[in-house]
C-alpha positions in Angstrom: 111.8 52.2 131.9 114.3 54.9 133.3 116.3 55.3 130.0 112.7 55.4 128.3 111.6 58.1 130.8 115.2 60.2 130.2 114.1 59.7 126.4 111.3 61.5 126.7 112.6 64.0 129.1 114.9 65.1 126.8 113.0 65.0 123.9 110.9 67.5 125.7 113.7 69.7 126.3 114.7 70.1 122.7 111.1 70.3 121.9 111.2 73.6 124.3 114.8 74.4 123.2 113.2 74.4 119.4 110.2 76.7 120.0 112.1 79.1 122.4 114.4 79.9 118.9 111.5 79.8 116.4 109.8 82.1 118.8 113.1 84.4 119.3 113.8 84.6 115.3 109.9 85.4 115.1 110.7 87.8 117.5 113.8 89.0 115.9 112.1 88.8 112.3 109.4 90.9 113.6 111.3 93.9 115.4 113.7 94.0 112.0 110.2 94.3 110.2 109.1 97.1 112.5 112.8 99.0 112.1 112.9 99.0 108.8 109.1 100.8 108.3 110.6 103.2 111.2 113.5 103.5 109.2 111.7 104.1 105.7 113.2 107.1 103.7 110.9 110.7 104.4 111.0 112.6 101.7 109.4 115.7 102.0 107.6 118.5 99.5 108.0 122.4 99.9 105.5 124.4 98.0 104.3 127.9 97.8 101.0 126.8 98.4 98.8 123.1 99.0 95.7 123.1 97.5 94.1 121.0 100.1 91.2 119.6 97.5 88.3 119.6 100.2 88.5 123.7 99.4 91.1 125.0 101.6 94.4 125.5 101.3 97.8 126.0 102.9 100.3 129.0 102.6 104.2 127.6 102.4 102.9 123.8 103.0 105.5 121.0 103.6 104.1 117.1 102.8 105.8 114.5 104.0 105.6 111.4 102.3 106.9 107.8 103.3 106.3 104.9 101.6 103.2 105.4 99.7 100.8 107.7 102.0 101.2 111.2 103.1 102.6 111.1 106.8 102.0 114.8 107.5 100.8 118.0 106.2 101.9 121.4 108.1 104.0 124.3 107.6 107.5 125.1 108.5 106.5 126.5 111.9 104.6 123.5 113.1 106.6 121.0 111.1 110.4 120.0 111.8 112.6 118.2 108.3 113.8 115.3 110.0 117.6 114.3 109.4 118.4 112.9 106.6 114.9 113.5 105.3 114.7 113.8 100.7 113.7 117.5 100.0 112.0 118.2 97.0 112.1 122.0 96.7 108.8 123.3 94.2 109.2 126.9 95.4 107.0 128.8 93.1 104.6 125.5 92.6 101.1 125.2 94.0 100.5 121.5 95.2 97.4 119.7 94.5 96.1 116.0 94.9 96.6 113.7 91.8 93.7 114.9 89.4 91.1 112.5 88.6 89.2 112.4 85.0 85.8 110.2 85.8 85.3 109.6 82.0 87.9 108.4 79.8 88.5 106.6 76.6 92.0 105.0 76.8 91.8 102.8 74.0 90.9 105.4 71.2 94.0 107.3 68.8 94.5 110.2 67.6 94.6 109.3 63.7 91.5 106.4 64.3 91.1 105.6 60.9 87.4 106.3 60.7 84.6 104.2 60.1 86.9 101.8 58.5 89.1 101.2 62.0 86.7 97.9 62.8 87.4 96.3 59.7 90.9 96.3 60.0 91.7 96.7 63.9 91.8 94.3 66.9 91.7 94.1 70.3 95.9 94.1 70.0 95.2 97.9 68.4 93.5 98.9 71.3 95.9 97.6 74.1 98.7 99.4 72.2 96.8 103.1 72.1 95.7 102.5 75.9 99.0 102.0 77.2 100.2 105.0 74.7 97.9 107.1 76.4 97.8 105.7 79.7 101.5 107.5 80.4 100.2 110.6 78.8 97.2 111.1 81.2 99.7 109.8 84.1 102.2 112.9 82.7 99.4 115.4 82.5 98.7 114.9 86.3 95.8 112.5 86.1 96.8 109.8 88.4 93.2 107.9 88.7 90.9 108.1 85.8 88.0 105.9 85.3 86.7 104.2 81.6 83.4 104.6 80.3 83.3 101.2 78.4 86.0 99.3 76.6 85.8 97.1 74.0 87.7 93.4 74.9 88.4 94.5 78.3 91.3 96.2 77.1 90.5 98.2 80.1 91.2 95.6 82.8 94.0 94.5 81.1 95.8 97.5 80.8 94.9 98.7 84.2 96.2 95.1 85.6 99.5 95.9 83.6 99.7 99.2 85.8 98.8 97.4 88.8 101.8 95.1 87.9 104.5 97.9 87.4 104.4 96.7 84.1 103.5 99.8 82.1 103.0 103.2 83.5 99.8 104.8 84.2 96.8 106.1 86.4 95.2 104.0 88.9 92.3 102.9 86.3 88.9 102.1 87.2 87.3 99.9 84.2 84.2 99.1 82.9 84.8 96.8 80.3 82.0 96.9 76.8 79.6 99.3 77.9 76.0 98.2 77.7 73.9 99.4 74.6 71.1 98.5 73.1 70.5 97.3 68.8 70.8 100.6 66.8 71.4 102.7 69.6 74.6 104.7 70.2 77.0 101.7 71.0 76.0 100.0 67.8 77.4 100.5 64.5 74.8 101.9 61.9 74.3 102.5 58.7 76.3 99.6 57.3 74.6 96.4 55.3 72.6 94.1 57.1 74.7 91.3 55.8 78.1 93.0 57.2 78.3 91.5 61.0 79.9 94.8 62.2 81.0 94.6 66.5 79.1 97.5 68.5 81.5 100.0 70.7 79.6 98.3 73.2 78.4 95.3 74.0 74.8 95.3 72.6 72.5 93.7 74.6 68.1 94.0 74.7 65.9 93.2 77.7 66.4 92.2 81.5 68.0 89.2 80.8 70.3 90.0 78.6 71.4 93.1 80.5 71.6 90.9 83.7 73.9 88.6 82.2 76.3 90.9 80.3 76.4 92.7 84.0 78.0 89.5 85.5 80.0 88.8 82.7 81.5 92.4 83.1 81.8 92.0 86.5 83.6 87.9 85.8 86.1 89.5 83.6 87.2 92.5 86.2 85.2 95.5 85.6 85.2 98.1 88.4 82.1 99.6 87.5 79.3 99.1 84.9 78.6 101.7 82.4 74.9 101.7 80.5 73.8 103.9 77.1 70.5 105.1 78.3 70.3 107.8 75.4 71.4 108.7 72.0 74.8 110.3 71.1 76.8 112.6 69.0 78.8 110.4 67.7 76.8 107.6 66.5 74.3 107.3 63.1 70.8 107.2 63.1 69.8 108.1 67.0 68.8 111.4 68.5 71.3 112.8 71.6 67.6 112.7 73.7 66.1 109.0 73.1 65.4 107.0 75.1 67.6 103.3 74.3 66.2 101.6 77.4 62.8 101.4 79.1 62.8 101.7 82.8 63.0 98.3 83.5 66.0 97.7 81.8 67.3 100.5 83.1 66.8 99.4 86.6 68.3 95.6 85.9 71.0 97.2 85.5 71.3 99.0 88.7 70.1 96.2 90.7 72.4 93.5 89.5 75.5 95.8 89.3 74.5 97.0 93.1 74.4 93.5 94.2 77.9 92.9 92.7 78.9 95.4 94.5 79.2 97.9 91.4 78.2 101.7 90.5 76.4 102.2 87.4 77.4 105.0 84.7 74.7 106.4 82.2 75.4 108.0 79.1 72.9 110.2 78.6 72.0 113.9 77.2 68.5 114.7 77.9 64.8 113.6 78.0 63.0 110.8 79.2 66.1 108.4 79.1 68.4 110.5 81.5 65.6 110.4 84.0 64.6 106.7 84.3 68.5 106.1 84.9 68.5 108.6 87.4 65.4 107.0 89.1 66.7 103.7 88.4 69.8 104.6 90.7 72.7 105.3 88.5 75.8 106.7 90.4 76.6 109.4 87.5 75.2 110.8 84.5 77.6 111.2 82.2 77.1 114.5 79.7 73.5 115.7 80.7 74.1 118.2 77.8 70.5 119.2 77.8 69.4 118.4 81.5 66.1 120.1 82.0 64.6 121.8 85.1 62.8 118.5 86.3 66.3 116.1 85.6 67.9 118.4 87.7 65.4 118.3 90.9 65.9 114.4 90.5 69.4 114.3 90.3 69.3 116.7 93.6 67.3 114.2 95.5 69.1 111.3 94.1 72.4 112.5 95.0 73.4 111.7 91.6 76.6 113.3 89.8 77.1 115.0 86.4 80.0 114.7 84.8 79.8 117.2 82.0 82.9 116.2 79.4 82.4 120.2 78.2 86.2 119.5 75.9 84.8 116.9 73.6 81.5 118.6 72.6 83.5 122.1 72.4 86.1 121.1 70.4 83.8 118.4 67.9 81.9 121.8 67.2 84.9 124.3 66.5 87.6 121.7 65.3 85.6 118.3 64.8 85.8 118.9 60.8 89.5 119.5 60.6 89.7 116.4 62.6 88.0 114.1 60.7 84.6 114.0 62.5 82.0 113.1 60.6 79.7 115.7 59.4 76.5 114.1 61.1 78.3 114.3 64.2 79.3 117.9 64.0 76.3 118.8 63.4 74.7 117.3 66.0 76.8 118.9 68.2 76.5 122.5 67.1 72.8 122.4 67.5 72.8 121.7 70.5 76.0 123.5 71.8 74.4 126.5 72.9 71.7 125.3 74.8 74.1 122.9 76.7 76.3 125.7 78.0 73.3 127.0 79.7 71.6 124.0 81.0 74.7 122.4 82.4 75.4 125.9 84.0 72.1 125.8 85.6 72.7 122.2 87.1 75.3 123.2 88.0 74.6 126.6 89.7 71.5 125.0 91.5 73.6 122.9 93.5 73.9 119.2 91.3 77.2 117.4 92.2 79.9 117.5 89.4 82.9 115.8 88.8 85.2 116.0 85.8 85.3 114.0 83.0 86.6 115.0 79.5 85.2 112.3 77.8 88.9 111.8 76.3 89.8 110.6 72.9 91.6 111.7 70.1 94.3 114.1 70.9 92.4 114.9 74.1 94.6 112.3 75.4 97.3 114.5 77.8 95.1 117.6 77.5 92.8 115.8 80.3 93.9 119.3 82.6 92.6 122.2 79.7 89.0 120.5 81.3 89.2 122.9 84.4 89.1 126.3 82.5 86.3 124.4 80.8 84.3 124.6 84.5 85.3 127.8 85.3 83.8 129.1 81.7 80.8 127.6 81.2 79.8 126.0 84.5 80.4 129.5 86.2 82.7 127.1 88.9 85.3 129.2 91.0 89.0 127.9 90.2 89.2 126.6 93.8 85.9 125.1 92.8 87.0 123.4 89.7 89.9 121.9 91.1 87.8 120.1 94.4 85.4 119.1 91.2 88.4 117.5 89.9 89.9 115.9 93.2 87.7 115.6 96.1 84.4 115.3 94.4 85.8 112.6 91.5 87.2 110.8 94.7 83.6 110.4 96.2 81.9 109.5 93.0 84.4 106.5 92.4 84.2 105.5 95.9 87.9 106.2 97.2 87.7 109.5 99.0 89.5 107.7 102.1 92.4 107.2 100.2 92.7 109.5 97.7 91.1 113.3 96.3 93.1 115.4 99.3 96.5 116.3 100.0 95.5 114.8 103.7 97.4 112.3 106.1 97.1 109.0 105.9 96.0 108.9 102.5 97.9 107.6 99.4 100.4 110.3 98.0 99.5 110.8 94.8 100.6 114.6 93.9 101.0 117.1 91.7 102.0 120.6 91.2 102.3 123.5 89.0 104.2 126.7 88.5 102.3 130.0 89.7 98.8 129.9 91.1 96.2 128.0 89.9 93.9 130.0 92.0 94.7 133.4 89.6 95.2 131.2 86.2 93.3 128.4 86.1 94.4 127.7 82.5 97.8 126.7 84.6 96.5 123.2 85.3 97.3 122.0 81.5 100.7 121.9 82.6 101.9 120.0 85.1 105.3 120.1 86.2 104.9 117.7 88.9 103.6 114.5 89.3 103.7 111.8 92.3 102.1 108.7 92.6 101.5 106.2 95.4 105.1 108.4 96.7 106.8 107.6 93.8 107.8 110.6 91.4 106.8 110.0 87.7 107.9 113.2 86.5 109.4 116.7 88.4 110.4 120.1 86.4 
């Protein structure tokens, strides 16, 4: 019985003996953990100036940035380089927060082949052009844009391959197909009825159908849901005001993609279309070319964003026939170009909430930044106000204005920067010089 009772004694006592050293390496594991995030590498940014993006800004800033988030934001006098500390001089750069364009294209080329591309293209094609253009967007200082509707979920894929550190690229927000409805603008007209030709979109008619291609969006990764409420320019046989969706529809949308936890996205220029999505709850108009005086009091009482895309519809009416666009489009957008200008400067000046978008396709691919000049000419936006349209206020509408959209501490340190003064030259921001993202530099003069 004694030798049993010494068994067990000391059985105890290398039980104890055991935990004391798992507890001690915990211990030890645990304080190495917290050394090495004391001892991360600071690297910090001198600038001429720090375009805050809430409005403000800072005369000779210095950011410092460890890891992946902005530690501090000061000046030299209340500020102190720590030893051993990465400088990156931009003297003669304004700083600014990663730029954000809230309506992108990824997938499309510049040479798309026409109406023949969905005869002879596949979803391979359209991963290939995305990631092509993901690194130019990322190079033109965009570093979070969000798609409005991809065919095949290229989207999610590509953005996954980001994610990864597969590919370079902005943080992408995806939508997946975007909902249309048969003959409207995400359907492919004009083409035999015995041709089965894919929509742009996913084409879908009535609450149940829109319901489920909702969840399927949302299965297969999609960030947020985008929905054709109206005609478009570049689609055959629908006018830029109707209406492609009844109210109902309209608000199936919403409802399912709110109780997914999802923001809607309308296309839609005018007329009775762009109002039932704004009643139905959409986050954003996108376009609102001809937003009237009674679309504009309900997108002030909604809260609801317009995000203008003022490059594409410019440039399809001064350079869409040398680029191959087809004349029904073109013409489309010249009748209604004027009018546009003035009604989306009226939103605008009344007090709706923008945020950029260019609507990017084509060659507008890398130009993403000429879209602030754009505000500041036909909106009638300040450059200090064009550039919080394209930080702070895209940060908001996409939901991630606690970690991005400011040059603040404690959010992500995604940065870029440009030679002179934005604030004087506004065209400036079409070439970046500098480009951080998540505290990794992507490109520097």
């Amino acid at each position: 019985m004694r030798r049993l009772l010494r068994r067990a004694h000391h059985a105890r006592a290398l039980l104890h003996a055991a935990r004391t050293v798992v507890v001690a390496a915990a211990m030890t594991c645990s304080m190495i953990t917290s050394l090495g995030a004391q001892a991360a590498p600071v690297t910090v940014i001198r600038a001429d100036r720090a375009i805050i993006g809430d409005g403000t800004q800072i005369a000779s800033p210095l950011v410092f940035v460890q890891g992946e988030r902005i530690t501090a934001v000061g000046t030299a006098a209340q500020l102190r380089i720590p030893a051993g500390a990465k400088v990156i001089d931009l003297s003669g750069y304004t700083l600014m927060p990663g730029f954000m364009d809230a309506h992108t294209h990824l997938a499309s080329i510049d040479n798309d082949g026409g109406d023949l591309a969905v005869l002879k293209e596949t979803p391979a094609h359209g991963a290939i052009y995305a990631t092509i253009n993901a690194k130019k967007t990322l190079d033109a200082g965009f570093t979070t844009v969000r798609e409005a509707g991809t065919t095949d979920y290229v989207d999610v894929v590509v953005r996954d391959a980001i994610n990864r550190g597969l590919i370079p690229g902005p943080r992408i927000h995806a939508s997946g197909p975007a909902l249309g409805s048969t003959g409207g603008h995400a359907d492919v007209n004009g083409w035999s009825p015995f041709l089965d030709i894919p929509g742009t979109g996913a084409i879908v008619d009535g609450v149940d159908a829109i319901r489920k291609q909702v969840r399927l969006n949302a299965k297969y990764g999609a960030d947020q849901i985008k929905i054709v409420a109206t005609g478009g320019i570049l689609s055959v046989g629908d006018a830029v005001g109707a209406a492609q969706f009844d109210a109902d529809e309209l608000k199936a949308a919403v409802s399912e993609a709110t109780r997914l936890g999802r923001k809607v996205m309308a296309h839609a220029h005018a007329g009775d279309g762009l109002k039932m999505a704004v009643l139905a709850g959409v986050a954003s108009i996108e376009h609102g070319s001809l937003v009237d005086d009674e679309a504009i009091a309900l997108m002030k009482a909604h809260g609801t964003y317009l995000v203008p895309t003022l490059i594409i519809l410019e440039e399809i009416v001064t350079d869409g026939a040398r680029k191959g666009v087809p004349p029904n489009s073109v013409a489309k957008a010249t009748a209604i170009a004027a009018e546009r200008r003035i009604r989306l400067r009226t939103a605008y000046q009344r007090g709706v909430k923008f945020a950029l978008g260019t609507d990017a396709t084509s060659d507008i691919h890398g130009r993403n930044g000429e879209e602030f000049k754009y505000m500041v000419d036909i909106l009638g936006a300040t450059p200090m106000e064009s550039i919080t349209i394209g930080t702070m206020n895209a940060a908001t509408l996409l939901g991630v204005d606690k970690e991005l959209g400011s040059v603040t501490t404690g959010k992500l340190a995604d940065l870029v920067a440009v030679k002179g003064n934005p604030l004087t030259d506004i065209a400036l921001l079409a070439h970046v010089q500098f480009v951080m993202k998540g505290g990794a530099v992507v490109k520097a003069p």
